[in-house]
DRENDO-1510 file (C-alpha; in Angstrom, 1 decimal, always signed):
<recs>
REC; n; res; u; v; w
REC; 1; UNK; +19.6; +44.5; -63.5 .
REC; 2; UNK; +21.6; +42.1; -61.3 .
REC; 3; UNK; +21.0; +38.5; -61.1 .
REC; 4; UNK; +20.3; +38.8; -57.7 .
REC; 5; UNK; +17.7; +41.7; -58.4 .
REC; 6; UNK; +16.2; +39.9; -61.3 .
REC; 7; UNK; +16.1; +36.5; -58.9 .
REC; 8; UNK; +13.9; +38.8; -56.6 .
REC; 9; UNK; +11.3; +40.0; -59.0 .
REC; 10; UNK; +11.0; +37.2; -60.5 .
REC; 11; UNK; +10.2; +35.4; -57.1 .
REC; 12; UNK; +12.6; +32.8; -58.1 .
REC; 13; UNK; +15.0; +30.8; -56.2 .
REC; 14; UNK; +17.9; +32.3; -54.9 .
REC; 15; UNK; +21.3; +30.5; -56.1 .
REC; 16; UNK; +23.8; +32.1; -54.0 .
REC; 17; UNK; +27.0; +29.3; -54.0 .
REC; 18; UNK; +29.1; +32.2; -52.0 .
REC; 19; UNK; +26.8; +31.5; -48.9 .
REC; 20; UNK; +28.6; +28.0; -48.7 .
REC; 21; UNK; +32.1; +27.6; -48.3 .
REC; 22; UNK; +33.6; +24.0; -47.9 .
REC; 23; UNK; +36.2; +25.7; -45.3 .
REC; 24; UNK; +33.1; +26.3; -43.0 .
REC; 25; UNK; +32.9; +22.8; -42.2 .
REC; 26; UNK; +35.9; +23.3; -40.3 .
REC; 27; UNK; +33.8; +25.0; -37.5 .
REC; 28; UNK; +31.7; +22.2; -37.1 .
REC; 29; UNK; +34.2; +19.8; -35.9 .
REC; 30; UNK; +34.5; +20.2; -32.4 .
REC; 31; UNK; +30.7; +19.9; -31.6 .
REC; 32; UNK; +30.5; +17.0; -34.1 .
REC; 33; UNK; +33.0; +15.6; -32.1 .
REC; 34; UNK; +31.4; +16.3; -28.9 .
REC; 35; UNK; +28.6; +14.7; -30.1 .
REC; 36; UNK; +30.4; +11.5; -31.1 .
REC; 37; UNK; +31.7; +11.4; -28.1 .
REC; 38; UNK; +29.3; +11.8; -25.6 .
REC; 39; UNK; +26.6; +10.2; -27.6 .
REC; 40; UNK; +26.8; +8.3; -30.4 .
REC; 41; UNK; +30.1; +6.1; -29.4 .
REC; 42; UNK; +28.0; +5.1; -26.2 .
REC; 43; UNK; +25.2; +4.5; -27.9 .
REC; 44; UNK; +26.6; +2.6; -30.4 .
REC; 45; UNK; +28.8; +0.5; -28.1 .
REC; 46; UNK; +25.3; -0.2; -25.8 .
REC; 47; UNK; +24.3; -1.3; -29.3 .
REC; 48; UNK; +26.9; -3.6; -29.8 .
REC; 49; UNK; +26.7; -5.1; -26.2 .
REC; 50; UNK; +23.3; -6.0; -26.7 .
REC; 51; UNK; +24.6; -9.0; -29.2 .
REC; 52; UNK; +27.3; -10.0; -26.8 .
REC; 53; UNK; +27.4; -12.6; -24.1 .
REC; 54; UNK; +28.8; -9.7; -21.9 .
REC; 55; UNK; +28.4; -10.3; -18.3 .
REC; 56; UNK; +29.5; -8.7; -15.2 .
REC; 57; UNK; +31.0; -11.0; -13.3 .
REC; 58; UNK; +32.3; -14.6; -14.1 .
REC; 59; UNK; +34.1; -16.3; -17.6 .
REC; 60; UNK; +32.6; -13.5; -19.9 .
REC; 61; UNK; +33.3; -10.3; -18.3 .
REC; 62; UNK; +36.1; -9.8; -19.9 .
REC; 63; UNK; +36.8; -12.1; -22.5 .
REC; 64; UNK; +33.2; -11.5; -24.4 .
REC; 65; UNK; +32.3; -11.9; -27.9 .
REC; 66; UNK; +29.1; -10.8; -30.4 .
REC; 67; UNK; +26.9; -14.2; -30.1 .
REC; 68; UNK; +24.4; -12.4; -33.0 .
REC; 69; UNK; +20.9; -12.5; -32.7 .
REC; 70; UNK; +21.0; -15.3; -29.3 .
REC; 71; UNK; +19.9; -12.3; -27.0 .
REC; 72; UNK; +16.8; -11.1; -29.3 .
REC; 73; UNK; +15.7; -14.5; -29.5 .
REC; 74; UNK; +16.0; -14.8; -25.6 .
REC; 75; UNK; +14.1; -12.5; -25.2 .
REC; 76; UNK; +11.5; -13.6; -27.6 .
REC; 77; UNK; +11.2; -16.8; -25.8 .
REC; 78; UNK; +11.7; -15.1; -22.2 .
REC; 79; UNK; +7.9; -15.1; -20.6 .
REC; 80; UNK; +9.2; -12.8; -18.0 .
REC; 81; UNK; +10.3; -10.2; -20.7 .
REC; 82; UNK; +6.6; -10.4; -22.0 .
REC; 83; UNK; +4.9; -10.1; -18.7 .
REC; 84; UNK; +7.1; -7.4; -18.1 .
REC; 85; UNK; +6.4; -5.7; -21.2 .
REC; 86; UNK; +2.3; -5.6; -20.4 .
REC; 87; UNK; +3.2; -4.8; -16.5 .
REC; 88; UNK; +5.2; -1.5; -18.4 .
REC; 89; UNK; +2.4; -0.7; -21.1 .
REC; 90; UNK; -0.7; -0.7; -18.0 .
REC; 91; UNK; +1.7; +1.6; -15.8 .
REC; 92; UNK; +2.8; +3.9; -18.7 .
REC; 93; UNK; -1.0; +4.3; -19.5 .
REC; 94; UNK; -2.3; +4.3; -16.0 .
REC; 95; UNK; -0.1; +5.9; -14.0 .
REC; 96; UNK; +1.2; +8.5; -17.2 .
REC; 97; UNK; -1.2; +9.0; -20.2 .
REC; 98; UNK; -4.0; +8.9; -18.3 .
REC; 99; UNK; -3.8; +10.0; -14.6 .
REC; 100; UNK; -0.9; +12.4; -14.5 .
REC; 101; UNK; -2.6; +13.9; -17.7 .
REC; 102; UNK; -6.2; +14.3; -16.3 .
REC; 103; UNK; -5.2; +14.9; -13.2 .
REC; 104; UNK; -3.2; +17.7; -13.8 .
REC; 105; UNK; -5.5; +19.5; -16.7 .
REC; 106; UNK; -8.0; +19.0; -13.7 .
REC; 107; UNK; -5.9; +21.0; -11.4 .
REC; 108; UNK; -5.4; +23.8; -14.1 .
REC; 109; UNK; -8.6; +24.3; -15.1 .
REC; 110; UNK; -9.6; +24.3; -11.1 .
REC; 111; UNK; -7.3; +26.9; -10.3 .
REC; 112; UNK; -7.6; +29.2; -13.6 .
REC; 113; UNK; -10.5; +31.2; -12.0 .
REC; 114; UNK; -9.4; +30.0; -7.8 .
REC; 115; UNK; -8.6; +32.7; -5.2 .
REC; 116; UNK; -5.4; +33.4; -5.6 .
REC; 117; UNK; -5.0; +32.2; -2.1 .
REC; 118; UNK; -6.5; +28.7; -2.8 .
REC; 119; UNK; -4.0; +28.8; -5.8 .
REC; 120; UNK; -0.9; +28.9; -4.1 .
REC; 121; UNK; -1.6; +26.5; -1.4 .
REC; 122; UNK; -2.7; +23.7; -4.1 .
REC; 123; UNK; +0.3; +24.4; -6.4 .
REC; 124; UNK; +2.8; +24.5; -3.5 .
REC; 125; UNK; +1.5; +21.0; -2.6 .
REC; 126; UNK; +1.2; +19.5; -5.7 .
REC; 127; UNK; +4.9; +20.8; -6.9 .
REC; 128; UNK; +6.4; +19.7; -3.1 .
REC; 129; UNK; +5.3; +16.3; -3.9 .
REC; 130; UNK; +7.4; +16.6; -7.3 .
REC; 131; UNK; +10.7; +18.0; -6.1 .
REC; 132; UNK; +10.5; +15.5; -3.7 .
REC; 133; UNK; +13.5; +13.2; -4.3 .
REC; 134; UNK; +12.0; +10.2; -6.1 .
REC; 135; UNK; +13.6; +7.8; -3.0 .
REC; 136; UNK; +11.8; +9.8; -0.7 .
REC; 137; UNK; +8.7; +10.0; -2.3 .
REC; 138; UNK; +9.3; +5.9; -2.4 .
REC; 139; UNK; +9.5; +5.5; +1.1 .
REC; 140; UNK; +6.2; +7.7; +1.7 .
REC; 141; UNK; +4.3; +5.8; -0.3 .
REC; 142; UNK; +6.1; +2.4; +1.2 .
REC; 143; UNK; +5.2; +3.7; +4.6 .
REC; 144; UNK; +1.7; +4.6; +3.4 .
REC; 145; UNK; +0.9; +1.5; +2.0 .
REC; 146; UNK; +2.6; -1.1; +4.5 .
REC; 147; UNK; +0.5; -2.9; +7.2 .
REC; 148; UNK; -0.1; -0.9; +10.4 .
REC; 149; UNK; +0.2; +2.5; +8.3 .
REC; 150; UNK; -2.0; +5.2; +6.9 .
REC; 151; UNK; -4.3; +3.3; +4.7 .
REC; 152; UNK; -4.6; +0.4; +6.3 .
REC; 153; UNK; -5.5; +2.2; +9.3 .
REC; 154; UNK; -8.2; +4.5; +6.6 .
REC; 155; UNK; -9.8; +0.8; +5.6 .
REC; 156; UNK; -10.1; -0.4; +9.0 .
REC; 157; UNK; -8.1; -3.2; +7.8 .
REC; 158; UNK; -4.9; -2.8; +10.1 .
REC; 159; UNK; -3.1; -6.1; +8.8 .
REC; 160; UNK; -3.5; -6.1; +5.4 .
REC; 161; UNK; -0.4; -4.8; +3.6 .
REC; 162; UNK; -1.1; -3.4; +0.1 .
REC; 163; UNK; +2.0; -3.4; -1.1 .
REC; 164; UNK; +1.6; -7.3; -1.4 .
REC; 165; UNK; -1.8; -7.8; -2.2 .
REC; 166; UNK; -2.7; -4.5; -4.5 .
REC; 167; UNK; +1.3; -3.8; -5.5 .
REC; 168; UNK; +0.8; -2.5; -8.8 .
REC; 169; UNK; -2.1; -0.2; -8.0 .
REC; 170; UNK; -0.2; +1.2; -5.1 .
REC; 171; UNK; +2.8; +1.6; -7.5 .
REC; 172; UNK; +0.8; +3.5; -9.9 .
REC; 173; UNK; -1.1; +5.8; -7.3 .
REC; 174; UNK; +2.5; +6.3; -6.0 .
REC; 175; UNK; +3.8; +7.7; -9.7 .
REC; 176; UNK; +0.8; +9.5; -10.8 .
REC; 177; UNK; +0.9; +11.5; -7.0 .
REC; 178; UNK; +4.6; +12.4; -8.0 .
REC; 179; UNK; +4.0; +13.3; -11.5 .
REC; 180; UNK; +0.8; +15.1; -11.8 .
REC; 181; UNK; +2.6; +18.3; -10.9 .
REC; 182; UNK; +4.8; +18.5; -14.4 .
REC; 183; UNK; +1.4; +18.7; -16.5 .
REC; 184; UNK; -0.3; +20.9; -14.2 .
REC; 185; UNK; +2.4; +23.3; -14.5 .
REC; 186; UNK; +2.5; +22.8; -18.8 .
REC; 187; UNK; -1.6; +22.8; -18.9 .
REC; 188; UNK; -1.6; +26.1; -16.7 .
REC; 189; UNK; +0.9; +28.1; -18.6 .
REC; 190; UNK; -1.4; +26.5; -21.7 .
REC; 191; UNK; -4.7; +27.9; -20.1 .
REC; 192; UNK; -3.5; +31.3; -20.2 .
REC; 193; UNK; -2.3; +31.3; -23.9 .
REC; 194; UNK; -6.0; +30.6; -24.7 .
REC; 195; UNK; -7.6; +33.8; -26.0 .
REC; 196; UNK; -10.0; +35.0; -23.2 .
REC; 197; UNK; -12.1; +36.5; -26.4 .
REC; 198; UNK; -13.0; +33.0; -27.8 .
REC; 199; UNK; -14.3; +31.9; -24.9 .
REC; 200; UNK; -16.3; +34.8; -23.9 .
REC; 201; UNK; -17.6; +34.5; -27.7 .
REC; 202; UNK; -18.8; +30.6; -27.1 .
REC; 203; UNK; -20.1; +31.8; -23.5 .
REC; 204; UNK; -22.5; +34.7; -25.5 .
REC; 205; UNK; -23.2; +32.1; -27.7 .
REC; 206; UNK; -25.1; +30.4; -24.5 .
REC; 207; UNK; -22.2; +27.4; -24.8 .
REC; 208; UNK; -22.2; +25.4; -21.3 .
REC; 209; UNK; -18.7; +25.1; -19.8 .
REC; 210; UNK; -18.1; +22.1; -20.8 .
REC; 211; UNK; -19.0; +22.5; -24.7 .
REC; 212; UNK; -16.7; +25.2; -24.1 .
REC; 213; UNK; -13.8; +23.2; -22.6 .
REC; 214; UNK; -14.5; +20.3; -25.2 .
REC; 215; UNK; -15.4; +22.3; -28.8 .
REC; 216; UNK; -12.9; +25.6; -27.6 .
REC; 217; UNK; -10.2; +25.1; -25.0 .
REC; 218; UNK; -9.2; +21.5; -25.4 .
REC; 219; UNK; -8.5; +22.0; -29.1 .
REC; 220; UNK; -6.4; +25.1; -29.0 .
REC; 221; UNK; -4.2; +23.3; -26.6 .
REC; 222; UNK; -3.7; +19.9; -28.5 .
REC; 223; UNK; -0.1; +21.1; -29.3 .
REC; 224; UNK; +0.4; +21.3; -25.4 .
REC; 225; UNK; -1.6; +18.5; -24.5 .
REC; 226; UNK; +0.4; +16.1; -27.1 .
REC; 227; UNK; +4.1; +17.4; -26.2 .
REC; 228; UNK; +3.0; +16.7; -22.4 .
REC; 229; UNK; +1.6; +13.6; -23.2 .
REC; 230; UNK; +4.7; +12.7; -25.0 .
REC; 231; UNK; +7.1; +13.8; -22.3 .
REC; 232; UNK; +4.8; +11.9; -19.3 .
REC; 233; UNK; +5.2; +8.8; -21.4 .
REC; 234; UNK; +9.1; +8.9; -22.2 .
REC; 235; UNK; +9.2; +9.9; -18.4 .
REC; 236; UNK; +7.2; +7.4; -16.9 .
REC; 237; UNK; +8.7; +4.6; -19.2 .
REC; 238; UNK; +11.9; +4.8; -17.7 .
REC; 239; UNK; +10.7; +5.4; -13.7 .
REC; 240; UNK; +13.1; +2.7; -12.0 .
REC; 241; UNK; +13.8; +4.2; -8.9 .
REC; 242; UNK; +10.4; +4.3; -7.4 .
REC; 243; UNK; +9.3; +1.0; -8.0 .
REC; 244; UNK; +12.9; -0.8; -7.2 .
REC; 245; UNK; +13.0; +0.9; -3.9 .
REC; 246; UNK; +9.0; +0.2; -2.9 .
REC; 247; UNK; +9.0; -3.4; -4.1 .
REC; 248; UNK; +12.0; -4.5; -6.1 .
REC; 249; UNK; +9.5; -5.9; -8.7 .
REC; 250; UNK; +7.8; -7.9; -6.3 .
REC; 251; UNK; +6.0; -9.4; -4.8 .
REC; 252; UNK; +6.9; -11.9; -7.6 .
REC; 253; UNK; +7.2; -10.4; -10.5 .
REC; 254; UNK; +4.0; -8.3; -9.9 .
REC; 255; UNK; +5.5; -5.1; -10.4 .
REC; 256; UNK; +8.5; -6.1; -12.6 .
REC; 257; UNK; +8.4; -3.5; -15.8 .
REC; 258; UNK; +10.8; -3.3; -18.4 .
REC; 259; UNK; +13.0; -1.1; -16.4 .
REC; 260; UNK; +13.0; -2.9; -13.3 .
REC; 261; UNK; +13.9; -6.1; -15.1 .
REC; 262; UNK; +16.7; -4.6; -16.9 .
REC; 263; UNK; +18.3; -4.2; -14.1 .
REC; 264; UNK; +17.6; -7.7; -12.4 .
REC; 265; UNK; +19.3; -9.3; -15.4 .
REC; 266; UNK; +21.9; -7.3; -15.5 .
REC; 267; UNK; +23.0; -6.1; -12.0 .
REC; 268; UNK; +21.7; -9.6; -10.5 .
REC; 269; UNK; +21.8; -11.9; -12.6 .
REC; 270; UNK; +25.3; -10.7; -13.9 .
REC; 271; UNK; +23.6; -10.6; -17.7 .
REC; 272; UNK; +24.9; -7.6; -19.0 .
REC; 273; UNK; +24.4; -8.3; -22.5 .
REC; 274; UNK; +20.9; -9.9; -21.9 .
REC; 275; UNK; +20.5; -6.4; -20.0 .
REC; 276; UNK; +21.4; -4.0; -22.5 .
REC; 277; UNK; +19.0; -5.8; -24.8 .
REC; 278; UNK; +16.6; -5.3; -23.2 .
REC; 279; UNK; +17.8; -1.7; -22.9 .
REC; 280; UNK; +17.1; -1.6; -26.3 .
REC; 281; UNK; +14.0; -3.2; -27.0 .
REC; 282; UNK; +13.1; -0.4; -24.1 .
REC; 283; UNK; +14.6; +2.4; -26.4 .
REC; 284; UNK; +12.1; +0.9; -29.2 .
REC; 285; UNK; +9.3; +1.1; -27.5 .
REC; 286; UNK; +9.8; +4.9; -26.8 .
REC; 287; UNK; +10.6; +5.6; -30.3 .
REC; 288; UNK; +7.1; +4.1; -31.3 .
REC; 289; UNK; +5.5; +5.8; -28.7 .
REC; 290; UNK; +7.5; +8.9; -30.2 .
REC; 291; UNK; +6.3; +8.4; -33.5 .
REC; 292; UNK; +2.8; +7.6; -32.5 .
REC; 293; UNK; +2.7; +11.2; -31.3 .
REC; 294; UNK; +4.1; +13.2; -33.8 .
REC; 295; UNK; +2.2; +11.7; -36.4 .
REC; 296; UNK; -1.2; +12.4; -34.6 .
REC; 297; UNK; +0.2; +15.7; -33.9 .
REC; 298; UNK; +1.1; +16.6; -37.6 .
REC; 299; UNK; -2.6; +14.8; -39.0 .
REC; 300; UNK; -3.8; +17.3; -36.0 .
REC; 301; UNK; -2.0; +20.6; -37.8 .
REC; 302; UNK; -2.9; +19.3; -41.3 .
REC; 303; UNK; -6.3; +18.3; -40.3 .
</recs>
């Protein structure tokens, strides 16, 4: 019997060296070199900027130099950085984790057993708002919100401007309007991976519908339901566009999240370095936020 056959029967490890060959490296190096390209030499130069006194215009745009840990401990002293950072966390968790997510598993579950009329005409809505450009969708809600326009006409109170006395609500309503489309569409195609026999099973059972949603449906789609969570998150921690054009941060610094700032120090305050730290401390935070989720998700599977 061959070593190979008697590996087999045995049920032991295979050792097969002549699946390896050293030469076959070789093929890799044009995608590794891709990659080191087009990621990590940016990402590794953004690194390096971040302990620079970089800035984009005057004495130090060019002639720059690392200045160590002076931008970290900015920032750690920077109250502005701080107020920013809790301004980012409530509209992550408001306007992302919690809205966009129970909004849209709202929609899904509505429309699992809708006409199919009554289906199209709420997902064609709900995916316009979506595909909307995201400057677009800005100015709707800046319209919307603005004294003399639709809701301060709704509240009878025709000059009160939201946008300066409610920003960050308005800013949040705005993003979780946008957004709630991406996890309808994940927590639909969800719904109909969910056995229709289990839930028949916990109906004859005499299981109300929302034991049934709690004990049976929500738990087979935890995988969905954390991926979406973790992609509404990444998404919604680096929204810029749709606060910058509705307020620029204001009024104040009312609305002034991590990303928003970024770009004040950087693109205003000619603070590149200062900016691309607080790139990174940005990057950080999404990492955490990654991990967070993975880990639930894996003491979910194991669990």
């Amino acid at each position: 019997m061959s070593a190979e056959a008697s590996g087999i029967a045995g049920m032991g490890p295979r050792q097969d060296k002549s699946r390896f060959s050293p030469s076959s490296i070789g093929w890799l190096l044009p995608s590794a070199a891709v990659v080191g390209v087009l990621f990590l030499f940016p990402v590794g130069y953004a690194a390096y900027l971040a302990f620079t006194n970089l800035q984009l215009l005057g004495p130090n745009a060019q002639n720059y130099w690392f200045t160590g840990l002076d931008n970290i401990n900015r920032m750690y002293n920077d109250s502005v950085f701080w107020h920013a950072f809790k301004l980012t966390l409530i509209f992550v968790v408001a306007s992302g984790i919690v809205a966009q997510a129970v909004i849209g598993m709202a929609l899904a579950l509505t429309m699992r057993n809708a006409i199919p009329a009554l289906r199209l005409g709420v997902s064609s809505l709900v995916i316009l708002a979506w595909v909307l450009p995201e400057i677009s969708a800005a100015f709707i809600w800046y319209a919307f919100a603005q004294a003399g326009g639709t809701l301060s006409l709704l509240t009878r109170q025709t000059n009160e401007n939201y946008l300066a006395s409610h920003a960050l609500l308005i800013v949040c309503v705005a993003n979780a309007w946008r957004g709630c489309a991406f996890s309808m569409l994940v927590f639909t195609a969800g719904l109909r991976a969910v056995p229709g026999e289990v839930d028949e099973a916990a109906q004859l059972e005499g299981a109300s519908y929302w034991r049934r949603l709690f004990s049976v449906i929500l738990p087979i789609l935890r995988p969905t339901i954390m991926t979406t969570l973790l992609l509404i998150t990444l998404g919604t921690l680096s929204d810029f566009t749709l606060i910058f054009a509705m307020t620029q941060g204001g009024p104040g610094n009312d609305t002034t999240i991590l990303p928003v700032y970024m770009y004040i120090e950087a693109f205003q305050f000619n603070a590149l370095g200062y900016g691309t730290a607080i790139a990174l401390a940005l990057i950080v935070i999404a990492a955490l936020f990654s991990f967070l989720y993975v880990r639930s998700e894996a003491k979910g599977q194991t669990g």
